[in-house]
C-alpha positions in Angstrom: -231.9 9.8 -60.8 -232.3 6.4 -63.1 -235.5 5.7 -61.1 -238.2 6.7 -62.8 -241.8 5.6 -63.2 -242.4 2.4 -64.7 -245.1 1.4 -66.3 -247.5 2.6 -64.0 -250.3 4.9 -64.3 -253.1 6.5 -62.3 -256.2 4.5 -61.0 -257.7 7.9 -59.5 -257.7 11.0 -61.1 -260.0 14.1 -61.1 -262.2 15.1 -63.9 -260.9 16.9 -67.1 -262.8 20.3 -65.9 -260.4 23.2 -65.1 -261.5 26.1 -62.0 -258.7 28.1 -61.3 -257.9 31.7 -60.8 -255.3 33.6 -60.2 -253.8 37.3 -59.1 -252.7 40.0 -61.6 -249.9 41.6 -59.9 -248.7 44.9 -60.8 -245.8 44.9 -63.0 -242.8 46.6 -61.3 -239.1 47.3 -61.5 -236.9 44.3 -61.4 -232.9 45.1 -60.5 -230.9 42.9 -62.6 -226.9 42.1 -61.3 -225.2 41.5 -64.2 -222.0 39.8 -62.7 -224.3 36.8 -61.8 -225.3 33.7 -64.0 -224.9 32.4 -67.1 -226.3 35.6 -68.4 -227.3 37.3 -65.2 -228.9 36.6 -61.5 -232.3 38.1 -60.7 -232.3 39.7 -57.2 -235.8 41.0 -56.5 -235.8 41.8 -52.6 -236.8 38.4 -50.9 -237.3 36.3 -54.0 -233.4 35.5 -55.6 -233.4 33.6 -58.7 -230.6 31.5 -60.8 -229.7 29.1 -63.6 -227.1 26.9 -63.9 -225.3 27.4 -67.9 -225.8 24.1 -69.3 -223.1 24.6 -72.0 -220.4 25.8 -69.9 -218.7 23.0 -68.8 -216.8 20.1 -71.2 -217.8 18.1 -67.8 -219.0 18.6 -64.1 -216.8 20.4 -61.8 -216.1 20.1 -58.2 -216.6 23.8 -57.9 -218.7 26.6 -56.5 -218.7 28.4 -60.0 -222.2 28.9 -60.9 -225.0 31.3 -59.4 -227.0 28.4 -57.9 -223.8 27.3 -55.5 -222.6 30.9 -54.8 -226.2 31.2 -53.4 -226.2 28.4 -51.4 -222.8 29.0 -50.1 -223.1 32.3 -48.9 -226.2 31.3 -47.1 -224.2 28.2 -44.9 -221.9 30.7 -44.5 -223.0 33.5 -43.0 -225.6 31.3 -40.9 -226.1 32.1 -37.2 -228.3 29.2 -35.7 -229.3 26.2 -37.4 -229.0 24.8 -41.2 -232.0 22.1 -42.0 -231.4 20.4 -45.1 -233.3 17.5 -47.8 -231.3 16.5 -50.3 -230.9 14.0 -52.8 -227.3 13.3 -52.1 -223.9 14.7 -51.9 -221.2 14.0 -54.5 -217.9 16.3 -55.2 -219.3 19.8 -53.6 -216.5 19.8 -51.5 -217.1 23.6 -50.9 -220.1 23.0 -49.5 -219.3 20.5 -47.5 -216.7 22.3 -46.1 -219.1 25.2 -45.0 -221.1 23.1 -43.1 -218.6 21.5 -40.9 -217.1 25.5 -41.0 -220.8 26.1 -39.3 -221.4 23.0 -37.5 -217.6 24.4 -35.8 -219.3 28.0 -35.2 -222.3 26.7 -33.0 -224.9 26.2 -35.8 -227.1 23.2 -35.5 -227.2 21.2 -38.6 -229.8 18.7 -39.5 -230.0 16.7 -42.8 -232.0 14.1 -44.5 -230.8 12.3 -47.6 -232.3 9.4 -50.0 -231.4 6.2 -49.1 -230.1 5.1 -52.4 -227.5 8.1 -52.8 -226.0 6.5 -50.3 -224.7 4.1 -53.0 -225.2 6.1 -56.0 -223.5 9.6 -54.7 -220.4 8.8 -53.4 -220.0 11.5 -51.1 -223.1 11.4 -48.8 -221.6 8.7 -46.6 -219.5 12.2 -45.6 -222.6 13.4 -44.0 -223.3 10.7 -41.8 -219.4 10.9 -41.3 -219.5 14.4 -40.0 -222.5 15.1 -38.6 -224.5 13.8 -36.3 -227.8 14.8 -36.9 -228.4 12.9 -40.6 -230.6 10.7 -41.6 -231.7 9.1 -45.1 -235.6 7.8 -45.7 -236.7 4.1 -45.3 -239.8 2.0 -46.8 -242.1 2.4 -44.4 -245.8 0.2 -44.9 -248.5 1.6 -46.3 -251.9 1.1 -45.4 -253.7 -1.7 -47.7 -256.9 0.9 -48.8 -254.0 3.6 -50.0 -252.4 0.7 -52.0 -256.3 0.1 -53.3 -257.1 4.0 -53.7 -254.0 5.5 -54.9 -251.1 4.9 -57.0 -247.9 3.9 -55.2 -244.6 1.7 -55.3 -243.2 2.5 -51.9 -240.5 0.7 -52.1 -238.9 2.6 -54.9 -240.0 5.9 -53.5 -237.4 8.7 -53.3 -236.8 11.2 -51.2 -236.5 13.3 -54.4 -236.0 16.8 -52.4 -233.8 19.4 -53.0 -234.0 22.4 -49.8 -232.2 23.9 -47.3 -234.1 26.4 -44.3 -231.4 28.4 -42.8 -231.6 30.4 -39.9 -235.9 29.8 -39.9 -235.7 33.0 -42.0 -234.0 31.8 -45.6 -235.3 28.7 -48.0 -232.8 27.7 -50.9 -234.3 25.3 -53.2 -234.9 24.2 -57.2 -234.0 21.4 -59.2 -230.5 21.7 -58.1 -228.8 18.6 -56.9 -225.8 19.2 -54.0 -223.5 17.7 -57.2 -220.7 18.6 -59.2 -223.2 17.6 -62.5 -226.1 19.5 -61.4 -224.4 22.9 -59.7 -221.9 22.9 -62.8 -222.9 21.0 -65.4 -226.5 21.0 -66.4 -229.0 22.8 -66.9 -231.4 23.8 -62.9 -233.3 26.4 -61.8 -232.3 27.7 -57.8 -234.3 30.3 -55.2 -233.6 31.7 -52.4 -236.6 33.1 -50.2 -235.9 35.4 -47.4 -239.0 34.8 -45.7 -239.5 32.9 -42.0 -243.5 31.8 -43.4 -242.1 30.3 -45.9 -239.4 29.2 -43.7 -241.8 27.8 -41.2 -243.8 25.7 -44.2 -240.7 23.5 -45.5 -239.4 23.6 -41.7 -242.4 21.5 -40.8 -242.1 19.5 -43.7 -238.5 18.7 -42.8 -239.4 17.9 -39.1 -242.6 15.6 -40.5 -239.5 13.3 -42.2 -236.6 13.9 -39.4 -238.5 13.6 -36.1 -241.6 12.1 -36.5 -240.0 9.4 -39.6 -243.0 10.2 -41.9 -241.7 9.7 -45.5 -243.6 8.8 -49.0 -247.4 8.8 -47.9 -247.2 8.7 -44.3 -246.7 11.9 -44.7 -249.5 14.4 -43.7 -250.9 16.9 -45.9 -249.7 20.6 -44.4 -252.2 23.4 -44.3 -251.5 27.1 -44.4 -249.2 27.2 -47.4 -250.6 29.3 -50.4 -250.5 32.6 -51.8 -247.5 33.7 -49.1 -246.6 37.3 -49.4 -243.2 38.6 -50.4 -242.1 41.5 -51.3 -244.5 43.9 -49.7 -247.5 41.6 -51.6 -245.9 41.9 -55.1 -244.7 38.4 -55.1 -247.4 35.7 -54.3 -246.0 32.2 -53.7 -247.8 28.8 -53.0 -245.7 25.7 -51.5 -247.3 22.3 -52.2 -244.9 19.0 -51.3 -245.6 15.3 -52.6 -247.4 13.2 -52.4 -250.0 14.6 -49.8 -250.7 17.5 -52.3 -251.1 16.0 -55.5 -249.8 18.8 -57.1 -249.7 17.5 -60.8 -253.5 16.9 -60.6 -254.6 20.0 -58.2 -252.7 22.7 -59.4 -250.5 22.0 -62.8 -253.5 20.4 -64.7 -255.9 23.5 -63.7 -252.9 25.7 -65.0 -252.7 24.2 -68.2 -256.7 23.9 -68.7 -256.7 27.8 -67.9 -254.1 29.0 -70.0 -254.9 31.4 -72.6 -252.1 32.9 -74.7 -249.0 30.2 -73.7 -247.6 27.4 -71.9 -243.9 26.4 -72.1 -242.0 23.8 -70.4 -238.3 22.5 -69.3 -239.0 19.2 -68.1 -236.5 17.0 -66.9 -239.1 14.0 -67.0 -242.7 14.5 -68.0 -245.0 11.3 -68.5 -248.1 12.1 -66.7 -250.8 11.1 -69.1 -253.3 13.2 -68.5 -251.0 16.2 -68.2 -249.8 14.9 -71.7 -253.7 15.2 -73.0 -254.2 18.7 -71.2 -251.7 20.0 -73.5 -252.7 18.6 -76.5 -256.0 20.3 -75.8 -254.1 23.0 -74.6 -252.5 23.5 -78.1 -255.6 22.5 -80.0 -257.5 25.5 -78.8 -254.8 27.9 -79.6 -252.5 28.2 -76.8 -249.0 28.1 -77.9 -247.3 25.2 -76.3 -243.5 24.2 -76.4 -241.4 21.9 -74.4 -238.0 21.3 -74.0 -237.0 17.9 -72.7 -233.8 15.8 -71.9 -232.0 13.5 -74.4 -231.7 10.6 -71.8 -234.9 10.5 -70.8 -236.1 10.2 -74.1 -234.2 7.6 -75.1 -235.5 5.6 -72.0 -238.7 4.8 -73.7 -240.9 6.8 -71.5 -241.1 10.1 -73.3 -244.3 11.4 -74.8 -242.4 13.4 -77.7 -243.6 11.3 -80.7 -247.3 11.6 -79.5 -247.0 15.2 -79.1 -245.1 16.3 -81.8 -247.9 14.2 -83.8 -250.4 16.8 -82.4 -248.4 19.7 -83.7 -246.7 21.1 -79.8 -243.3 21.8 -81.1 -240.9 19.4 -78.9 -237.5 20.1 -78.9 -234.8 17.3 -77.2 -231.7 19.0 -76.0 -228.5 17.2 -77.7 -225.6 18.7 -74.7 -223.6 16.8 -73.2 -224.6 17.6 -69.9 -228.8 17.2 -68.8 -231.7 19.3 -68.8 -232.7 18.7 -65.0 -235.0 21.6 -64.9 -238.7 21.3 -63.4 -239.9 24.6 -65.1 -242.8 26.3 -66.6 -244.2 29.1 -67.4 -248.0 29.8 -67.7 -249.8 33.2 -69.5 -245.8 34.8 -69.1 -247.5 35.4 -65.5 -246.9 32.3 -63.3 -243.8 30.2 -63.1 -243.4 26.9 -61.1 -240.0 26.1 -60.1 -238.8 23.1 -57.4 -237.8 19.3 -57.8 -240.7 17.8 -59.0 -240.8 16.0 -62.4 -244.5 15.6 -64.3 -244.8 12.0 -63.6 -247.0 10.3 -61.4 -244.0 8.9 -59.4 -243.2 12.6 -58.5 -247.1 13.6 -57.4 -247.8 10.1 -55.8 -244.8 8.3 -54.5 -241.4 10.3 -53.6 -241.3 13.3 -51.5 -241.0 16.3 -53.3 -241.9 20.3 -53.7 -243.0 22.3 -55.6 -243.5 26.8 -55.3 -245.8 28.5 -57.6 -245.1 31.8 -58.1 -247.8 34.7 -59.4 -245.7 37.3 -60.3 -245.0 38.3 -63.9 -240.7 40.0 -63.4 -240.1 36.4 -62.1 -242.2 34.4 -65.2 -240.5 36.5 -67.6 -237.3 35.9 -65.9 -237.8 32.1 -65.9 -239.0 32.6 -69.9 -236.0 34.4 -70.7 -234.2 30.9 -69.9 -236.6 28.7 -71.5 -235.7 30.8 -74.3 -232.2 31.0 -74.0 -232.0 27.0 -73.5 -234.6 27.1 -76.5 -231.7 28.8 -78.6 -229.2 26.5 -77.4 -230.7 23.4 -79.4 -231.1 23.6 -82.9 -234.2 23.3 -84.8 -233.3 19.8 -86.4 -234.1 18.3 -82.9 -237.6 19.6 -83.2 -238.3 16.6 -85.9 -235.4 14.1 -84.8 -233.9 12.4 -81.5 -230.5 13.5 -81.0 -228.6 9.8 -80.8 -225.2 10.3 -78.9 -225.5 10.1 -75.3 -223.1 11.0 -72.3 -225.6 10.8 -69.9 -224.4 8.9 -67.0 -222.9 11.7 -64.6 -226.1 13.1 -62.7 
């Protein structure tokens, strides 16, 4: 995922003023099975969350060890009708692999888009094409000259940055979690499963916008119907939001930040949104307590916001593993987390298609706290003040 932003920025951006409101839910019980993750798996009904242990492994494995793999596994499995799937790439998941062409076997209908790029970088998506039919990977496509003059874009370096699988119209399986021996087994992601056909239906036509109709990037139309879905009998809230149509950084992370109260704090594989930078600043400024956790190699590209921040007191820490912190978390008030594949740059909101879920229910923010803390834990405090300098960052 080398391809990051350059040195581009936004020409457009909304105001600094924050409106936003959200739901209180009512606290409730939350079932933990303790056999599960790095520390445990948190099963709430329709809602199933995991993390990937970024300390486990010396170095990736091509296994189906952690929570985040054993989730999507038993889903290909046990699937009855069709598998849709956007992904990054494939490289040494043999096990999942093997499951879909176990499926594809069984009757199921299987349907895949991948980035272009992985083709070359992961070396086992050309297995895709190989043994399915139905796959295809994202292309530059034109844009319109006023968009170019409106909006910031580099089409041509555009990813298709996704990360989801719909299975059966009824299940969603999604995160930061690459289909890769590094990501499932080596570093540190976030994974969901949804049992829910609504949000089923929402990345369903997302996925058909890129497969059938070949609208990637911006030609992509902004879908309607997809916040504040019920699960869980109305105790879980979730809203869907996919780039760059949404401009989720701008209309729903920066209101977030502006209307937190008691704390904000963030796993980021990437973060160099400006104004986003400046929203937490102020954020911290007025009293909200603000930490950040963000990845070693990332910092050491150049683009990192670290020194500015940890000038205006946020407490930064950079993780110093061996493996990556690839997460795209955070947690807002201990009330509302946002999990998905979307980094805080403008690249992620503007350019590359992406999603996001924001999720307005406190058992799965604490849940998605206790890991920030536990990852927290993992680095020590002399990385809050210095830049960790060795580097074994080239396995994704």
């Amino acid at each position: 995922m080398k391809k990051i932003c350059f040195a581009f920025f936004l020409v457009l951006m909304t105001t600094l003023g924050c409106v936003y409101s959200f739901e209180n839910e009512k606290p409730r019980e939350f079932v933990p099975n303790y056999k599960y993750g790095y520390k445990k798996a948190y099963y709430i009904n329709d809602f199933n969350l995991s993390f990937t242990n970024p300390k486990k492994n010396y170095y990736p494995q091509n296994s189906c060890e952690s929570d985040n793999c054993k989730a999507l596994l038993k889903l290909i499995r046990t699937s009855e009708k069709n598998i849709d799937f956007a992904i990054y790439g494939l490289q040494e998941q043999d096990a999942i692999l093997n499951a879909l062409i176990s499926a594809q076997k069984r009757g199921v209908k299987i349907r895949g888009i991948v980035d272009k790029d992985e083709l070359n970088f992961y070396k086992d998506s050309h297995l895709l094409f190989k043994y399915f039919e139905d796959v295809k990977n994202d292309k530059y496509l034109p844009i319109a000259k006023q968009e170019q003059d409106d909006k910031f874009t580099r089409a041509k370096q555009a990813l298709m940055h996704d990360k989801f699988f719909v299975v059966d119209n009824k299940y969603v399986w999604t995160g930061s979690t690459n289909v890769s021996a590094a990501c499932m087994t080596f570093n540190a992601n976030t994974a969901v499963t949804i049992k829910s056909s609504e949000v089923a239906d929402i990345y369903t036509r997302e996925f058909e916008q890129m497969y059938l109709q070949d609208k990637f990037h911006n030609e992509k139309d902004l879908l309607d119907n997809t916040e504040k879905i019920s699960l869980n009998k109305g105790k879980t809230l979730v809203s869907i939001y996919f780039s760059p149509k949404a401009e989720v950084l701008t209309n729903q992370i920066r209101p977030l930040i502006c209307n937190s109260n008691k704390s904000i704090h963030i796993a980021m594989y990437y973060l160099t949104h400006k104004r986003i930078v400046d929203d937490l600043i102020d954020a911290k400024n007025r009293g909200v307590d603000v930490k950040i956790i963000l990845d070693g190699s990332f910092v050491r590209d150049g683009y990192a916001p670290h020194e500015k921040l940890r000038e205006a007191g946020v407490p930064v820490k950079i993780e110093n593993w061996r493996s990556k912190l690839h997460s795209k978390n955070a947690i807002f008030d201990g009330k509302i987390a946002t999990l998905g594949s979307t980094n805080w740059t403008s690249t992620a909101e503007l350019v590359n298609d992406e999603n996001m879920i924001i999720v307005y229910d406190e058992k799965v923010a604490k849940e998605v706290e206790r890991n920030f803390q536990r990852m927290w834990k993992l680095i020590p405090d002399e990385w809050l003040y210095k830049t960790p300098k060795y580097r074994n960052k080239l396995i994704k």
